[in-house]
matplotlib code that plots the C-alpha trace (Angstrom):
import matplotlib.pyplot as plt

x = [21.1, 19.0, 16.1, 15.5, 13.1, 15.5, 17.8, 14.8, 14.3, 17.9, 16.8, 15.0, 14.8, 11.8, 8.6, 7.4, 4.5, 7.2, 9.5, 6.6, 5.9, 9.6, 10.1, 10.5, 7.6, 5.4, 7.1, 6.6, 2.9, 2.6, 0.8, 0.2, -0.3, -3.6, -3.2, -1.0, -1.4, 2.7, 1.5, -0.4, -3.5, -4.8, -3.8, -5.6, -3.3, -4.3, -3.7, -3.6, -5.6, -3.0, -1.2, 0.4, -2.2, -5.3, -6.4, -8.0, -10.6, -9.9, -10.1, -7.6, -5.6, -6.5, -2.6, -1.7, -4.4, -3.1, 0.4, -0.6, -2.4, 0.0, 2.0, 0.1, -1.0, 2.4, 4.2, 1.6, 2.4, 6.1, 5.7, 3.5, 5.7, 9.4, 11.5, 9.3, 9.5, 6.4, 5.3, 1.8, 0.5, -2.8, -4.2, -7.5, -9.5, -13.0, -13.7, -17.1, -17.2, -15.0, -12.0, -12.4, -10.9, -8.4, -8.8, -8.4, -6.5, -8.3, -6.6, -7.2, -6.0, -8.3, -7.0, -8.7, -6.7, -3.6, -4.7, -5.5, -2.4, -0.1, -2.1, -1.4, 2.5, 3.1, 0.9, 2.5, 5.3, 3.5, 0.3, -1.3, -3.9, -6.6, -7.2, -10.5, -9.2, -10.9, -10.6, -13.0, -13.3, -13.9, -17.7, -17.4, -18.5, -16.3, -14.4, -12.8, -12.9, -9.1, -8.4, -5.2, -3.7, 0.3, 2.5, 3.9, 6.8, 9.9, 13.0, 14.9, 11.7, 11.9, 9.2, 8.2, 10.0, 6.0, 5.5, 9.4, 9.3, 12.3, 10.3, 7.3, 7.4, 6.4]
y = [4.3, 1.3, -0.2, -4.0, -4.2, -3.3, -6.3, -8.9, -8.1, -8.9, -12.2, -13.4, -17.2, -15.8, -15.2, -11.6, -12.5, -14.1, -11.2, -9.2, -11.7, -11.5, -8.0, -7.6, -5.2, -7.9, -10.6, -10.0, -9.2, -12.6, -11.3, -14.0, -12.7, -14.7, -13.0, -10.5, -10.5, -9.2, -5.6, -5.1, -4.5, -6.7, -7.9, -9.9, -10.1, -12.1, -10.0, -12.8, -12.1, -13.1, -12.0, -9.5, -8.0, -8.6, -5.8, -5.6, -6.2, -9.0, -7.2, -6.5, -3.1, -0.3, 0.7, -3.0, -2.9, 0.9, -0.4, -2.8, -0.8, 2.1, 1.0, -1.2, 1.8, 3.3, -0.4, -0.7, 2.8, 2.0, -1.1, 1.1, 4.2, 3.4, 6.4, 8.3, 8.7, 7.6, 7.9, 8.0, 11.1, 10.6, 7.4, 7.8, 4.4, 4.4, 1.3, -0.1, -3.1, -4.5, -6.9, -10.3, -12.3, -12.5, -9.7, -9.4, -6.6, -6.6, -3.5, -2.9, -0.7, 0.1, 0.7, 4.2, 5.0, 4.0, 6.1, 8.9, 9.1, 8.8, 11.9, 13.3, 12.5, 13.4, 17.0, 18.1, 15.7, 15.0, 13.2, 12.5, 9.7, 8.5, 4.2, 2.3, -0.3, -2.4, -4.8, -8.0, -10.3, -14.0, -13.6, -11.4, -8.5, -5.2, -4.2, -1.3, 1.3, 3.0, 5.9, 6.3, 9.3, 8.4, 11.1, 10.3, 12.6, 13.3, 11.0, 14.5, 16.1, 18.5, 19.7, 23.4, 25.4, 25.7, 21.7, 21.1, 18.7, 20.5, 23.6, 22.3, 23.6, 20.9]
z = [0.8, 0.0, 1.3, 2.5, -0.5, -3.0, -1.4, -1.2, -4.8, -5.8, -4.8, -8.4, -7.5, -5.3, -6.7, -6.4, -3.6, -1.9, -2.2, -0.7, 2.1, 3.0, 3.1, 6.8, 8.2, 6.3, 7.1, 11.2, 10.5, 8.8, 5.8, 3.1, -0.4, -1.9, -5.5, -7.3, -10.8, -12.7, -13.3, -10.0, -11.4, -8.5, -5.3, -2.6, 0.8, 3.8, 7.2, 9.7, 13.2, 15.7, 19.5, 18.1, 15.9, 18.6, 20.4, 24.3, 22.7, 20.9, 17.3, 15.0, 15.9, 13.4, 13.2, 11.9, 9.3, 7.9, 7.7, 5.1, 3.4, 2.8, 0.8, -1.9, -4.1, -3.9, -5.2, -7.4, -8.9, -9.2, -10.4, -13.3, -13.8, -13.1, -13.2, -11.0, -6.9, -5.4, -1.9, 0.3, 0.8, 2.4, 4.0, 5.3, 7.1, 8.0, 10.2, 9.8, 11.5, 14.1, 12.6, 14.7, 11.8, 9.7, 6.7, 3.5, 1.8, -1.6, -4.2, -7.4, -10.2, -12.4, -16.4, -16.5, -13.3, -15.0, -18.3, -16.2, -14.0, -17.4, -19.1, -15.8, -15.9, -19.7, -19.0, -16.0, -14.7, -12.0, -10.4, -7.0, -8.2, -5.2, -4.7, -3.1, -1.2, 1.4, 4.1, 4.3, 7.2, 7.4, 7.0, 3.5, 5.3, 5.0, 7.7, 7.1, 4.2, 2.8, 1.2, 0.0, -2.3, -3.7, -4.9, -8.0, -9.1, -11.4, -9.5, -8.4, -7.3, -3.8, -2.5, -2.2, 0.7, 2.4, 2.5, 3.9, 7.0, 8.3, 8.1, 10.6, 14.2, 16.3]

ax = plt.figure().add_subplot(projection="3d")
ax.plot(x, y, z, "-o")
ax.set_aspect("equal")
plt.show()
């Protein structure tokens, strides 16, 4: 079965930010991507402050700033090794400041990442590379901190009988 990205990006007459921005999760959050650079070495997304992302408290909710942010690494990475199933495996977020703005998703890939997690790939099929990421509000101060590890495996890859979902008593 396909995915609703793999049908926005059927639609070439789109640029690729706008493919993103359309991709419906996104395109309900109102994210707005500010730079993307072909290879996805570098993107800079605008997470709007809004009704539906505001808080009690008035701050932007922690669960709408870690849905953007899941996925970047992982696009990036496919965008980078085609061929190869890539997924999140661990998103970690330390929030330093409150968000009372509207944030900006700033990711980038570094080329010794990219070197790294292809040595990786051609010596053992497989690679579960880390990315920096980070949040900044209106004020240039940093919001929030990511972690975020992506699996990167060979495209008929199953996952060892102790790590099975289907396996995990809830």
């Amino acid at each position: 079965m396909r995915s609703n990205m793999h049908l926005i990006n059927k639609l070439s007459f789109l640029s690729a930010p706008r493919r993103f921005e359309l991709y419906p999760p996104f395109f309900l959050m109102r994210v707005k991507i500010i730079t993307l650079t072909d290879d996805w070495s570098s993107a800079r997304i605008r997470l709007p402050l809004n009704w539906a992302s505001r808080n009690a408290a008035g701050n932007m909710y922690g669960g709408y700033q870690a849905s953007l942010a899941d996925p970047i690494p992982a696009i990036a990475c496919m965008h980078r090794f085609p061929g190869y199933r890539v997924a999140t495996r661990k998103l970690e977020l330390d929030f330093i400041r409150t968000g009372n703005s509207d944030l900006i998703l700033q990711f980038d890939f570094p080329a010794e990442t990219g070197t790294a997690i292809s040595d990786e790939l051609d010596r053992h099929g497989r690679a579960t590379p880390c990315f920096d990421l980070q949040y900044l509000r209106a004020d240039g101060k940093v919001c929030t901190r990511i972690k975020n590890s992506v699996a990167i495996r060979p495209a008929g890859y199953v996952a060892p009988h102790e790590h099975r979902e289907s396996d995990i008593d809830y």
